[in-house]
N, C-alpha and C positions, 0 to 999 in steps of 0.2 A: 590627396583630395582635401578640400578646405573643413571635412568635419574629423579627419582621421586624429588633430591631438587631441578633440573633444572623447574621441574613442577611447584615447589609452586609460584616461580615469575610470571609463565604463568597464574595462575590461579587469583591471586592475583590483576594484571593487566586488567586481561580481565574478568573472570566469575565474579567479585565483580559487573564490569558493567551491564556484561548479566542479571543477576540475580535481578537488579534492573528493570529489565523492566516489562511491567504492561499487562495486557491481552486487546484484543479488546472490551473488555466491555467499554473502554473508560472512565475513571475517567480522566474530563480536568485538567489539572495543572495548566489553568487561571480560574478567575472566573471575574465576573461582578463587584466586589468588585475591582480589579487591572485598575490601571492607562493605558488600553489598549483596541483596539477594539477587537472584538472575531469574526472573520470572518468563513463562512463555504462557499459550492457553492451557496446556494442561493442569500448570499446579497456581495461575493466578487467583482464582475462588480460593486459595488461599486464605488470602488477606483478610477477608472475611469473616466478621464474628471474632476476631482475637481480640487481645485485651490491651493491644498498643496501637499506636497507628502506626502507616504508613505513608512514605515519600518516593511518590515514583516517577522516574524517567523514560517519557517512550521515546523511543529515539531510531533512528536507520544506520544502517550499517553504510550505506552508501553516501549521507548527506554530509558534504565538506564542511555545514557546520556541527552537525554533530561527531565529526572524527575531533573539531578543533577544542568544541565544549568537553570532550568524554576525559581530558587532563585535570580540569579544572573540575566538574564535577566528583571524579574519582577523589582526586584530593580533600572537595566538601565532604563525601562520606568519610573520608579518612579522619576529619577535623571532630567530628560527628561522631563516632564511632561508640563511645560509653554513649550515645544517648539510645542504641540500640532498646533498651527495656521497655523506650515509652514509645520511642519511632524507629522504626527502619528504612533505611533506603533501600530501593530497590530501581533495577531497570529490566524494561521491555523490550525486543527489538522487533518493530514493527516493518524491518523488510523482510522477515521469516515468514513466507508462504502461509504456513500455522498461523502465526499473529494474525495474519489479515482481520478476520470477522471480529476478534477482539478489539483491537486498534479501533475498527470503526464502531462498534460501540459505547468506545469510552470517547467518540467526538473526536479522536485526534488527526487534524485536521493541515497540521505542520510539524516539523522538526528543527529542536530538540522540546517536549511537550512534558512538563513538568505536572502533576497532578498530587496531593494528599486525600489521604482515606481518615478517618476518623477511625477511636477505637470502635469497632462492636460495628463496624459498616458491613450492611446486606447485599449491596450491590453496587452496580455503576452509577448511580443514580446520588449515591454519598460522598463522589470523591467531589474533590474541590479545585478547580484549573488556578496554578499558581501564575497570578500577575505582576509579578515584583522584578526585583533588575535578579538575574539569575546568575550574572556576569561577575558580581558582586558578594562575593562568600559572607563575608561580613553582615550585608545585608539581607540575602537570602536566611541567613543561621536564624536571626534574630525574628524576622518575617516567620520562620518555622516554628518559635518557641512560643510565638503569640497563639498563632494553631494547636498548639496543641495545650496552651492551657485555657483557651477559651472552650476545651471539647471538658477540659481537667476540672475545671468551676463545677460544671452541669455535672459529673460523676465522677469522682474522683475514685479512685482505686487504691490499694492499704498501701502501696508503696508510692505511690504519687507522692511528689511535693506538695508543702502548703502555699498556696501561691498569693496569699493575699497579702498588704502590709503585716508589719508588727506595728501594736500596739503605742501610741505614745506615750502611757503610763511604764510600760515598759524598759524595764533596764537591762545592762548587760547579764547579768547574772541570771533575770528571766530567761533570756535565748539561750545561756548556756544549759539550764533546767532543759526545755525544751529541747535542743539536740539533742538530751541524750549523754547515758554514762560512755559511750562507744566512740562518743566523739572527740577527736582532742583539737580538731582546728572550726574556725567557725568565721564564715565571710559574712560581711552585712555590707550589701549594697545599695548607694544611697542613692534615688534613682526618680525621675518625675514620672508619674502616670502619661501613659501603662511603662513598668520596669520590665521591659521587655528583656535588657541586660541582664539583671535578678533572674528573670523566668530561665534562661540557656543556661546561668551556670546552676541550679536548679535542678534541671533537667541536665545535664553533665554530671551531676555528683548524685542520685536520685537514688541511688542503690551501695553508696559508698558510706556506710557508718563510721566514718572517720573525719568526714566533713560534713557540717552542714552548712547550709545559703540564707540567709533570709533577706526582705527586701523590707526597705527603710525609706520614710519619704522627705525632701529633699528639709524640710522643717523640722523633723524628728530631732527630741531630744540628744540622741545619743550624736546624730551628725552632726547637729549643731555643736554640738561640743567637740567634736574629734575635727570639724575644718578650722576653726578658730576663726583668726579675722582674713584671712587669706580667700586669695579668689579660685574658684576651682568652676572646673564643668564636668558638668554630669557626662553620664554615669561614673562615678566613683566605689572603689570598691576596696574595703579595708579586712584585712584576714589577720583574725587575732588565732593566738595559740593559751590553749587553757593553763591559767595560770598565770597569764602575762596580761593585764587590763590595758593594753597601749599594743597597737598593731603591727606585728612583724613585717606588712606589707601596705603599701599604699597605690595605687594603680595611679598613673602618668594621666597627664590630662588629655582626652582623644583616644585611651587606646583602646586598641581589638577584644573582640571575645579569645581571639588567637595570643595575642597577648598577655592576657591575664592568667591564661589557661598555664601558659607555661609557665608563669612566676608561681601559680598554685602548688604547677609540677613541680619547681625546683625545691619551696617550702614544704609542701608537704612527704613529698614523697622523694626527696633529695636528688630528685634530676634524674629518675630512672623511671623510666616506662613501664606502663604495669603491661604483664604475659597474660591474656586471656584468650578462652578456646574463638575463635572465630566462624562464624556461621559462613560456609561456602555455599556456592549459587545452587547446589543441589540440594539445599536446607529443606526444602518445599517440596524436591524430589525433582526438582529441572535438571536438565543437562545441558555441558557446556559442549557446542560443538566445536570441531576441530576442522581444518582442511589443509589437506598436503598441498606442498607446492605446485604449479603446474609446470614441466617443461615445456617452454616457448621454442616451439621449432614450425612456426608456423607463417602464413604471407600476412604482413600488417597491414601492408599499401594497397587495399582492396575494399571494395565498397560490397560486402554480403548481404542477399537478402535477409538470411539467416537471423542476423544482427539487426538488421531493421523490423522484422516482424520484432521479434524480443522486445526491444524496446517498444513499440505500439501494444502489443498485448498489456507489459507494463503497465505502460500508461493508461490505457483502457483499462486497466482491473484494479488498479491499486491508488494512481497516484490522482486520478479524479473522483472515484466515487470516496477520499478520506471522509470530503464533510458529509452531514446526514443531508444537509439541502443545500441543494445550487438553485441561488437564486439573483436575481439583479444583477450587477455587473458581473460575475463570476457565469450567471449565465449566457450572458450577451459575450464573453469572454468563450466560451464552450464553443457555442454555436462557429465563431469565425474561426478556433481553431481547427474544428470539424470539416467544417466546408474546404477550409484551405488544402486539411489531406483530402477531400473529395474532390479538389477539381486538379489537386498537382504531387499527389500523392503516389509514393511508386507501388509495385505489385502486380502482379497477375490481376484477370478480371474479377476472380472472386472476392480479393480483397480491397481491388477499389468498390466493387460495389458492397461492400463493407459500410464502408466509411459513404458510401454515397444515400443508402436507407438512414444508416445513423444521421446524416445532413437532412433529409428529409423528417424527418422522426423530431428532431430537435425543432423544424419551422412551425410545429402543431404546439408546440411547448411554453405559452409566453409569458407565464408568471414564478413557477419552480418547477422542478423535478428530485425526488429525493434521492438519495444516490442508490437506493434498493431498486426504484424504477429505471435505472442507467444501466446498473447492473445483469437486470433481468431481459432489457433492450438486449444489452451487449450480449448476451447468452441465446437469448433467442434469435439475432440475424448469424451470429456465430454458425448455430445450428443450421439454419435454411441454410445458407451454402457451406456448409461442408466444413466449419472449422478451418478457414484460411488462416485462421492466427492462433500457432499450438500453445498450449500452457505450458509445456513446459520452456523456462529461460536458457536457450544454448546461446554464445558468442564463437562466432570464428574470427576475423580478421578486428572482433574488440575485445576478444580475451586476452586476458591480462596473465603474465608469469607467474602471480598469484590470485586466488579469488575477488581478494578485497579491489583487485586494481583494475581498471577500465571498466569494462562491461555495459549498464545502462548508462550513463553520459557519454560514454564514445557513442553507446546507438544514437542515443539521441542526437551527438554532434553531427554527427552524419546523416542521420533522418533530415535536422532543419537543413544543411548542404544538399542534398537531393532534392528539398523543397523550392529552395531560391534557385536551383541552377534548373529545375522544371519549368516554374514560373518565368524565370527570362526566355527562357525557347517558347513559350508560347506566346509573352508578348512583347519579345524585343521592337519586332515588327509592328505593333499595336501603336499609334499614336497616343490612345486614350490610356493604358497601362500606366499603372502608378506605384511603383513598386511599396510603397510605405503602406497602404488600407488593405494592399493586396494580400502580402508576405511578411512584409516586415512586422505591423501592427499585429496580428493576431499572434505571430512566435513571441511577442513583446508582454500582450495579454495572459498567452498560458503560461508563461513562465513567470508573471508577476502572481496571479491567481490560485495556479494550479500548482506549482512547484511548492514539494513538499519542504523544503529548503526555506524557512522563513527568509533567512537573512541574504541570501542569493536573490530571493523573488524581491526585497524592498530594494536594496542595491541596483537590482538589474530595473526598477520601475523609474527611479532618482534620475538614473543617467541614460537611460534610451529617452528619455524626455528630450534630453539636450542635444540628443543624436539625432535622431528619427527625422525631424523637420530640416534636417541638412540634407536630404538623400532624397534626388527627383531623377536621376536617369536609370534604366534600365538595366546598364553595365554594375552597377551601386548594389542591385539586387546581391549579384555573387561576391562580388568584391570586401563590402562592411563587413558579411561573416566570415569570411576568407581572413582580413584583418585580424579582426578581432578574436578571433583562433590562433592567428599566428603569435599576435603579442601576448596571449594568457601563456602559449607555449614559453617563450621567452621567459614569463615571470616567473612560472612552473619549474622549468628545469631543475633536476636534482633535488627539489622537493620530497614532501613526505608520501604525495599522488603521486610522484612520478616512477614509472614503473622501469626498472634499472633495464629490462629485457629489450625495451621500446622506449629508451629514453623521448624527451618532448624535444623538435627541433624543429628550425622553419622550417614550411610546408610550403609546398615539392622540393627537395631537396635537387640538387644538381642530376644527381643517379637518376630522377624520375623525370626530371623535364629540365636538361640544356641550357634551353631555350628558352627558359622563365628568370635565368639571371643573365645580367649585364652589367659585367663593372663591379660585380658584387653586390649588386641592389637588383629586386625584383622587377621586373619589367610588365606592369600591370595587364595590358594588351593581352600577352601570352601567358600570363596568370590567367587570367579571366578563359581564354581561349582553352585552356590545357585543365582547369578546375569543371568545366561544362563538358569536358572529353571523358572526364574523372568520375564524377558522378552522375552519367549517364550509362555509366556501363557497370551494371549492377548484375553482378556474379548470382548463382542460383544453387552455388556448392552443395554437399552434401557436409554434414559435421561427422558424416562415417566415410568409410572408404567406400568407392565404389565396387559393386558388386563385378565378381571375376572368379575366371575359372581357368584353369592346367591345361594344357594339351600336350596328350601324349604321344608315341609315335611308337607302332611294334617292328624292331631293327634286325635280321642277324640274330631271330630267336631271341632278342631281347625286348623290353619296354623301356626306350627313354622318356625322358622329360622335356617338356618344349617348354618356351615360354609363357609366363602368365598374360592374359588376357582380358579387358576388361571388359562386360557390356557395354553397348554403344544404344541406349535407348532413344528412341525416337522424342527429340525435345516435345511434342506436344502430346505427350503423355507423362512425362517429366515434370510436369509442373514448371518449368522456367520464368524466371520472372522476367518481363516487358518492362523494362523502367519505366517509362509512359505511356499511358495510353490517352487517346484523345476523348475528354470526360464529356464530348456527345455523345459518342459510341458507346458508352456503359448507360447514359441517359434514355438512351434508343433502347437499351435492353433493360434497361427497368421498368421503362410505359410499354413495350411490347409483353411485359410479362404483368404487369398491373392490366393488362389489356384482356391478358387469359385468364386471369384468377377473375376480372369483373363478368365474361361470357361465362365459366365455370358457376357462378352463383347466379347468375340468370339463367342456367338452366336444369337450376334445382327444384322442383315442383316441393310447394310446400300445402299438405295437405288440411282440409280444414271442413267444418260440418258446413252442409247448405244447410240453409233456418228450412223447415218444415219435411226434413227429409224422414221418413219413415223407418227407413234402415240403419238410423244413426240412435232407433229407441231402442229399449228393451224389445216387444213386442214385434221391432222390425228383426230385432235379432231370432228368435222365435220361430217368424215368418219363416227366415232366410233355412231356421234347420228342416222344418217340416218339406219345405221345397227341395232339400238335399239327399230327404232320407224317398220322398218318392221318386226322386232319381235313381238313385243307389238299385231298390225295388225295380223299379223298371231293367236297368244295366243286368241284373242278376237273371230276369225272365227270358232276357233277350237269347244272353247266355246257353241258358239251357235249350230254348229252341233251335239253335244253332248247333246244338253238339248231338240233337235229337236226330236232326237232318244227317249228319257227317258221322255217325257211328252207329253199326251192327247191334251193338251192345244196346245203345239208347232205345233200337227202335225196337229191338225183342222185349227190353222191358216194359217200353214205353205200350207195345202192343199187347201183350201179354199180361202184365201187372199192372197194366192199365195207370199206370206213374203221372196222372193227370192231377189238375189245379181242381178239375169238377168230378170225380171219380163215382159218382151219384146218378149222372149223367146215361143217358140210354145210347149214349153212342157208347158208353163205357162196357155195360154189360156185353152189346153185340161182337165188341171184341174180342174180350173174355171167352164165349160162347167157338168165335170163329179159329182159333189156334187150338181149341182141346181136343185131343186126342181120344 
């Protein structure tokens, strides 16, 4: 089709990304072994009240760009490493179930999310979001040393450097004074405000009595005389050794902190690396987890519910409510991705009407929602029906040979596949149908918006721009994602995503559909044909075995064994998933049940005082006992006159003992009188 080679850059760009990201099973991409802390919620408050800062990385086990950044970062800690005293690196991993509630409290909102803590920081509220290129070691290093001597000005602590110029009165022999008897090499870098160069090596040597730093401006007497008439660019950085007034080293014009650092290494410490204890990820009291491989003996070529709820709970609990407010486009972004699983979304009916209260929920919504009120939605329709979407993450036919591989992005690849092959069945037939505002745009929106993946989500915004407005037939619906899967797979192959168990290859392979190649080239018709046969037929597996039981047989005095046998439950109690249902039909049973809950509260009597009511005073209360208690009296008289009639006993007494209320009375004596003997 005429937009497919604007496709390949789309795909190339972004799905190489996607495709690299790793499932919630959580394979960390630190380990105990790296030059950094490993923080989780339990030992983060950490950080806290200490007397250095910190440099932290929240980051996902799953997002293809932070599998790609975790080399280059590791490396920066490594570069880093002596400046432990004053900063520590550390990372978070914020696809750990745990992490969640912290993650969204420190705003982390994308991945890979860089933050600094100041020394003596109380809370979330101190850290600082790094904005700088992070890409960039060089530049990050130095961007860090500014951080932490702007916290170093305001309080400095007794081993802190001194971070401000030297002196212009000042001469070499002053700095040597200065260092220190302890120190026998001594760097003066000449450097223009702010010497942010000066501040890193500074902070690299901060705890080393053997060197010391200081920072010189680029007019200072001493430089002026050590460049002569020669043209140099800053930062410049000259390392004398005690005893020798003329510099054993001179730094190259443009270089690195990485640079310098090791010509330091070579002079001062003759090219050998210092051995020091190293802080493991347990320093705090975290732990690193581990996970065994999985054996892959399982069907891949299958479209599970299993896997699609996963991914939707997912994304329901984690990957929208990161930021604290959705608002403006990110909300008008919600809303279409919402609706879209509300009108073509798979599952049973409990969890399209899931997604169908949440589609309504959201039309009441039109300025923000924080992500605590999303949350508390998603947990309370969860609850009315029944929990269609469990918490806990299983994958069947997207589990990967090991944890880190597949899992939520295969759900999800599969989720948007179920969506555009829903959406064309309901309106291929549609004249009005437009596959682009319908399907396409909102999968376009939450994955530019919502996808925790910074660099996927900008990539995939760039180039569906260029896509999107190529795409007006119906067939386009199933096809573009169909594409565009197929060619990431291509790029993928043998990759560092690609999982050796399920290698990545064109999609339907021969084995699965014949009749999809022709000539060796796909034959769209029956692609389109055989991908709508594909994902409409959504398995309802169990991730355990089916339940079963032995039959035995008594033979000849004996007890064989027969075969096992499995229960055969009646699919509508089974819970089975309907790939589609027609989202009238859950419409229909939402205003018949808004129908009952509104009769339900209309015929709630709500009671209340009539003005002038007597019984609603003290005095009518009062009234009300005195009337209770002449009742009472009365019911008791009644009583006994009736037991008077109906027994021997009463009426001997009653005649005899004259047992009367008026016993005074002359009828009373004549009694008395008439029984004595």
């Amino acid at each position: 089709m005429k937009y497919e080679f604007a496709l390949v850059s789309l795909v190339v760009l972004v799905f190489s990304l996607l495709n690299l990201c790793v499932s919630s099973g959580n394979k960390a991409l630190y380990t105990v072994d790296d030059p950094l802390l490993i923080l989780d919620v339990n030992n983060f408050s950490s950080i806290y009240k200490q007397d250095r800062s910190f440099f932290v990385e929240f980051y996902s086990s799953w997002c293809g760009a932070c599998i790609q950044y975790a080399p280059k970062f590791r490396q920066f800690a490594k570069r880093i490493e002596k400046w432990s005293p004053l900063v520590q690196i550390a990372v978070v991993d914020c696809s750990l179930s745990i992490n969640q509630e912290l993650c969204r409290e420190h705003d982390v909102a994308y991945f890979p999310y860089l933050k600094f803590f100041k020394p003596n920081s109380s809370d979330h509220n101190d850290g600082r979001s790094y904005t700088g290129d992070k890409h960039s070691l060089n530049d990050m290093l130095l961007d860090l040393a500014e951080y932490v001597q702007e916290d170093g000005a305001s309080r400095r602590l007794p081993y802190w450097p001194n971070f401000q110029y030297v002196e212009d009165s000042e001469s070499l022999d002053d700095l040597w004074k200065k260092a220190g008897s302890s120190a026998s090499y001594m760097a003066l870098v000449a450097e223009a405000d702010p010497p942010r160069f000066a501040w890193a090596l500074m902070i690299n040597y901060a705890k080393d009595d053997r060197i010391r730093v200081f920072a010189a401006k680029v007019d200072n007497p001493i430089t002026e005389k050590l460049k002569g008439d020669g043209h140099i660019i800053m930062p410049k950085v000259y390392l004398f050794k005690k005893g020798n007034p003329s510099p054993i080293y001179v730094s190259e014009n443009g270089a690195t902190f990485q640079d310098v650092q090791e010509k330091i290494l070579e002079s001062v410490f003759d090219g050998r690396k210092e051995s020091k204890p190293k802080e493991t990820g347990d320093a705090f009291g975290g732990e690193q987890e581990t996970h065994p491989k999985v054996k892959a003996n399982w069907k891949q070529h299958e479209v599970q519910m299993t896997d699609l709820k996963s991914a939707m709970y997912y994304m329901l609990t984690q990957e929208i409510p990161r930021r604290k407010v959705i608002d403006n486009e990110e909300l008008v972004a919600l809303k279409m991705w919402i609706h879209l699983l509300h009108e073509y979304g798979p599952g049973p009916t409990p969890l399209r009407r899931l997604f169908s209260r949440l589609d309504d929920w959201l039309k009441t919504k039109e300025v923000a929602i924080s992500n605590k009120e999303w949350t508390d939605e998603v947990e309370k329709v969860q609850s009315e029906l029944g929990h269609p979407l469990p918490s806990n993450l299983t994958w069947m036919a997207c589990r990967g040979s090991e944890p880190h591989l597949r899992g939520y992005t295969c759900g999800l690849w599969t989720l948007m596949h179920v969506l555009t092959v829903n959406a064309y069945k309901a309106g291929k037939n549609n004249a009005s149908f437009n596959p682009v505002p319908t399907v396409l745009e909102p999968i376009h929106q939450f994955i530019y918006r919502f996808l925790s993946c910074k660099v996927c989500g900008m990539h995939f915004h760039r180039n569906a721009e260029k896509t999107l407005g190529l795409i007006s037939h119906p067939d386009d619906t199933v096809l573009w994602l169909w594409k565009a899967h197929n060619i990431a797979n291509k790029v993928l192959a043998g990759k560092e995503s690609d999982d050796p168990a399920f290698p990545k290859r064109q999609f339907p392979p021969p084995s699965l559909c014949p009749q999809c190649w022709e000539n060796g080239q796909f034959n769209d018709e029956e692609v389109k044909n055989f991908l709508v046969r594909y994902y409409s037929d959504v398995k309802n597996d169990s991730p355990k075995p089916a339940a079963s039981y032995v039959v035995t047989r008594f033979d000849a005095g004996q007890m064989t064994n027969g075969a096992s046998r499995t229960l055969n439950i009646n699919p509508r109690f089974g819970g089975a998933a309907r790939g589609f249902e027609n989202v009238n039909i859950l419409d229909q049973l939402e205003e018949n049940e808004r129908r009952i809950r509104s009769l339900d509260e209309q015929s709630k009597r709500n009671w209340r005082r009539i003005p002038g009511d007597s019984l609603s005073s003290s005095s009518g209360r009062a009234y009300q006992v005195i009337w209770l208690l002449i009742v009472a009296v009365a019911v008791i008289v009644m009583y006994v006159k009736y037991r008077k009639n109906r027994s021997k006993f009463w009426k001997t007494f009653y005649y005899y003992n004259d047992y009367k209320f008026c016993p005074w009375s002359q009828s009373s004596h004549e009694n008395a009188t008439k029984f004595r003997v």
